[in-house]
C-alpha positions as CSV (number, residue, x, y, z in Angstrom):
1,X,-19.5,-24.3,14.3
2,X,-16.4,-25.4,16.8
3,X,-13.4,-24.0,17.7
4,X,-11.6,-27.1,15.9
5,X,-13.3,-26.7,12.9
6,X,-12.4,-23.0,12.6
7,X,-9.0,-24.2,13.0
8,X,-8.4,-27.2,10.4
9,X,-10.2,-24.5,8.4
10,X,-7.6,-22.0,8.8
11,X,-4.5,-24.8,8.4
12,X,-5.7,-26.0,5.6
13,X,-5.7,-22.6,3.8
14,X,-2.6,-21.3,5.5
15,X,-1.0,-24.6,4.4
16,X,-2.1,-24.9,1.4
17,X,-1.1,-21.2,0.2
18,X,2.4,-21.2,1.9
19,X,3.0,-25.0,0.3
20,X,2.3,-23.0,-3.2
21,X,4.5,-20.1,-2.6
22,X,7.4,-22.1,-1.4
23,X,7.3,-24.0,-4.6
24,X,7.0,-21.2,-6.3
25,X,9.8,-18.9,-4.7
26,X,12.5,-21.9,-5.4
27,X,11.5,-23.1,-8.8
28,X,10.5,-20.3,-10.9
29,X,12.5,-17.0,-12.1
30,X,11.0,-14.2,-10.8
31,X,8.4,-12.9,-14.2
32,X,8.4,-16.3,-15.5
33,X,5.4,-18.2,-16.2
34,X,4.4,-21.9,-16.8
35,X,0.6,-22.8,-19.1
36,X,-1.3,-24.7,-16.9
37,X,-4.8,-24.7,-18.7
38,X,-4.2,-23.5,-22.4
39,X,-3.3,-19.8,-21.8
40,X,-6.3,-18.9,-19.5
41,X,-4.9,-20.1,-16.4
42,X,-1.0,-19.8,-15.7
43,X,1.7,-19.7,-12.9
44,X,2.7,-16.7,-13.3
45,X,6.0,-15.6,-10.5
46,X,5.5,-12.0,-9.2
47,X,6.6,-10.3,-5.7
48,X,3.9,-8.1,-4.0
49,X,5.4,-5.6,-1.8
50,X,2.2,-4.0,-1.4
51,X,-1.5,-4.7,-0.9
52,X,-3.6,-8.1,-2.7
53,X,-3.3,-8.5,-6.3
54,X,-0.4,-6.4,-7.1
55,X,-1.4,-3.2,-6.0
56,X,1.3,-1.1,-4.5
57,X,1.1,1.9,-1.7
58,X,3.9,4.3,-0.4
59,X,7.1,2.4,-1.3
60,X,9.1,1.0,1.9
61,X,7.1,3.7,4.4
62,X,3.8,1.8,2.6
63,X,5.5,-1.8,3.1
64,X,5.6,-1.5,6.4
65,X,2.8,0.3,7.4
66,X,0.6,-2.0,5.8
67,X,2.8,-5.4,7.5
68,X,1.6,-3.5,10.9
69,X,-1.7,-3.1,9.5
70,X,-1.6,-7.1,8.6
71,X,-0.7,-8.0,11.8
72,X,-3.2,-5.8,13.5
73,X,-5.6,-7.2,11.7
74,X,-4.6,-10.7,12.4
75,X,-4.5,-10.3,16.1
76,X,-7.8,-8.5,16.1
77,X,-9.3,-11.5,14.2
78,X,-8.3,-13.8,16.9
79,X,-10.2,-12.2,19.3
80,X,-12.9,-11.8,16.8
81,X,-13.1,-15.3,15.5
82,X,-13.4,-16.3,19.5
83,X,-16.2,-14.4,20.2
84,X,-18.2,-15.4,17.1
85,X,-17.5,-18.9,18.1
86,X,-19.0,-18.5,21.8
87,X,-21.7,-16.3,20.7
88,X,-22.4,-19.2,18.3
89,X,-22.8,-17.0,14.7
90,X,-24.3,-18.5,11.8
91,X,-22.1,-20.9,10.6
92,X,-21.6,-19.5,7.0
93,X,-20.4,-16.1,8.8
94,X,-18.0,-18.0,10.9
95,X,-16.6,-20.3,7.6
96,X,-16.3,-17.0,6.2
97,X,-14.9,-14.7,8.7
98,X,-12.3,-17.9,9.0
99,X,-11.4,-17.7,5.2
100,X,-10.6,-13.8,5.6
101,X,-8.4,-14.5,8.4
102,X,-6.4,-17.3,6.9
103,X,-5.8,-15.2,4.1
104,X,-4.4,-12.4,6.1
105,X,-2.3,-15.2,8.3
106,X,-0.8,-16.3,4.8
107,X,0.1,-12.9,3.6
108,X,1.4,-11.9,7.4
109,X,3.6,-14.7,7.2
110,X,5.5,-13.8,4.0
111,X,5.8,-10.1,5.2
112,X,7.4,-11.1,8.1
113,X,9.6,-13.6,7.4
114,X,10.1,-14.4,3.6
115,X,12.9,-11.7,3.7
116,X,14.6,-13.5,6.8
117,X,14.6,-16.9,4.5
118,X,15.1,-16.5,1.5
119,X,18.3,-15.5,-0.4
120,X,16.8,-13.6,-3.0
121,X,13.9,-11.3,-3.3
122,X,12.8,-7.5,-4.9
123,X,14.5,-5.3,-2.3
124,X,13.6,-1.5,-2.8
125,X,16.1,1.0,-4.0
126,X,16.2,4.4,-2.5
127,X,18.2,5.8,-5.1
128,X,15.8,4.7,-7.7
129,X,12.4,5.2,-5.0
130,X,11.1,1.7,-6.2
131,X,11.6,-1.6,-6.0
132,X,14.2,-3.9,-8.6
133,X,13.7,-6.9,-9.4
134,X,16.5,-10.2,-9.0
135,X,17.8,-12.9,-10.9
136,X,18.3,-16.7,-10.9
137,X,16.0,-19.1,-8.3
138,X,15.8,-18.7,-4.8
139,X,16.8,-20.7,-1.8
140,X,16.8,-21.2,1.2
141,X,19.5,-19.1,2.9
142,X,20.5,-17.9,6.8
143,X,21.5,-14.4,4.8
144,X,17.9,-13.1,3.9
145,X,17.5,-10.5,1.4
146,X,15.4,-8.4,3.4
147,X,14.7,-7.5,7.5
148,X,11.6,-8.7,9.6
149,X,8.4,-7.4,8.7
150,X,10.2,-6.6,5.0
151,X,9.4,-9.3,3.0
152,X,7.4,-9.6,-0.2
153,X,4.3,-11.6,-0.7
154,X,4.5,-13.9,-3.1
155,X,1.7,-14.1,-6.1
156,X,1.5,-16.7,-9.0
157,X,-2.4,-17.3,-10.2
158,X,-3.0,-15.6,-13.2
159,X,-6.0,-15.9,-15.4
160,X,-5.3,-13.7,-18.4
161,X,-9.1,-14.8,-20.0
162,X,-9.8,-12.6,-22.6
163,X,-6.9,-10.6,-24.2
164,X,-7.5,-7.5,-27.8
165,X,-7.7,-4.3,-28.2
166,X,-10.2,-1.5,-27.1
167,X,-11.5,-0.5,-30.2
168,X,-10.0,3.1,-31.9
169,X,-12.9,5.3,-31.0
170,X,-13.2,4.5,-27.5
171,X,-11.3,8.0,-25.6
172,X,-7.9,7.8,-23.9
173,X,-7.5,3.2,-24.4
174,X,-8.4,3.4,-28.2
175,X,-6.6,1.3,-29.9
176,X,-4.8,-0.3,-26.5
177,X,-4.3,-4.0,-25.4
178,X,-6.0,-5.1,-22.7
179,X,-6.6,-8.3,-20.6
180,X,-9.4,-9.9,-18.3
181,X,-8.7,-10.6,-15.7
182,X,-4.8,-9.0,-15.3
183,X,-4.3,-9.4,-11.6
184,X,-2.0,-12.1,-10.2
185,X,-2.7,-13.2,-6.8
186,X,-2.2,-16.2,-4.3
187,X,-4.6,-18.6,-2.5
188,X,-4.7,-15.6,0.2
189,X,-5.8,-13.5,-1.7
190,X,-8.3,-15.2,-2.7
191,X,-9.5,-16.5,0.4
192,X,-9.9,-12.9,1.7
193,X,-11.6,-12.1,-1.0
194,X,-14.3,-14.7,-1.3
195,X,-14.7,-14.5,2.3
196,X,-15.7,-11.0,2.6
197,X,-17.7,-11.0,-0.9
198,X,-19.8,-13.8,0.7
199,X,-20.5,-11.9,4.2
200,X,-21.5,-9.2,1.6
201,X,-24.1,-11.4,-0.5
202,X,-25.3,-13.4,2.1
203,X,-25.3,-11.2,5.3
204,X,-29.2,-10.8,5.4
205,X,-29.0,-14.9,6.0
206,X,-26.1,-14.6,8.3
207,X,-27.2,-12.0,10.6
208,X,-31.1,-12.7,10.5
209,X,-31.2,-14.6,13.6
210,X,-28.7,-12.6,15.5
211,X,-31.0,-9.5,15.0
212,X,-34.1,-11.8,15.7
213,X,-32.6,-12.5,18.6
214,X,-32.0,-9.3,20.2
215,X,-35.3,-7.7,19.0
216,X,-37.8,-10.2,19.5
217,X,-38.3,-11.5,23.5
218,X,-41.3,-12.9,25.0
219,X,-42.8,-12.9,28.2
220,X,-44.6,-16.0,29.9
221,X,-46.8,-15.0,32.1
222,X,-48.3,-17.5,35.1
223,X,-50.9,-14.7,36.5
224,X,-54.4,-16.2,37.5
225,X,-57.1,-13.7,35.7
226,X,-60.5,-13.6,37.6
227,X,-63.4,-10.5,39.0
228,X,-60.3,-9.4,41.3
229,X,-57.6,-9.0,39.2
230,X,-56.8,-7.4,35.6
231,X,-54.0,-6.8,33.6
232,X,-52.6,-3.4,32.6
């Protein structure tokens, strides 16, 4: 696969997922959600301070620890995506190894600068050791609600599939709601995610020639074999 390939790749995901959030971030209330398919599939407006889908580590310390981590990793998968490139991979490893990166480039980019752009966002209350929540839509604004590397990552797919109840005699749920599938993520998110489950399912295909490769050499051999000569 080419370097340009790996690139439209990677803009059209990035694009595609920051397009989303934009339209997201100005025309929905944060916790507000809209029926897209019935009531399986909904935008549904949450702020992700944390990790993918929601999950949450060490409150502002956490944030930015893991918007290092983010970048890290993007930088790294520069180099990375490079050498897979020359060494000329097997194009389903380079496809996906290109969708985990653009996911991380479309979460890196709301870390980093949704706080600088936006008016509004959940900022995180020292008093309280979490973070509130807002009201009303946000804008555009030169007064951003948050520093570099301090913004939240925006999440909106939500597929709540099956919703009841855990029946009475099962211990600790009994009785309990529940839904599949509860976490709301973004086009990032799921990018990474499909990426790295495919290098996962499919990494005896991706990697067979590589190993074939390095294993298995031969050795032509132009030696004239007669009564004076042998081969040890």
């Amino acid at each position: 696969m080419k370097a340009k390939h790996v690139i439209l790749i990677i803009l059209l995901i990035v694009l595609g997922d920051q397009a989303l959030k934009i339209y997201i971030k100005t025309n929905y209330q944060l916790n507000t959600s809209h029926k897209v398919i019935g009531n399986w599939f909904q935008l549904y407006f949450v702020e992700n301070p944390g990790m993918a889908y929601g999950w949450k580590f060490g409150g502002n310390f956490g944030k930015m620890a893991l918007t290092i981590f983010r970048l890290g990793a993007v930088i790294f998968g520069t180099w990375y995506l490079g050498r897979i490139i020359r060494q000329q991979y097997h194009k389903g490893f380079i496809f996906c190894a290109a969708l985990v990166f653009a996911g991380a480039l479309g979460n890196l980019i709301d870390s980093c600068f949704y706080g600088l752009i936006f008016d509004k966002g959940m900022t995180f209350s020292q008093a309280a050791n979490e973070y509130v929540s807002y009201n009303g839509l946000a804008v555009f604004s030169k007064q951003g609600y948050a520093s570099f590397l301090h913004g939240n990552v925006v999440d909106m797919l939500y597929f709540p599939i099956i919703k009841g109840h855990f029946p009475a005699w099962i211990p600790k749920w009994g009785g309990e709601d529940f839904i599949f599938f509860s976490p709301i993520f973004n086009i990032a998110d799921a990018s990474i995610s499909i990426g790295i489950i495919s290098i996962l399912v499919f990494q005896n295909r991706f990697f067979r020639h590589q190993h074939h490769d390095q294993t298995h050499h031969t050795v032509e051999t132009k030696a004239l074999a007669d009564d004076a000569s042998h081969i040890s």
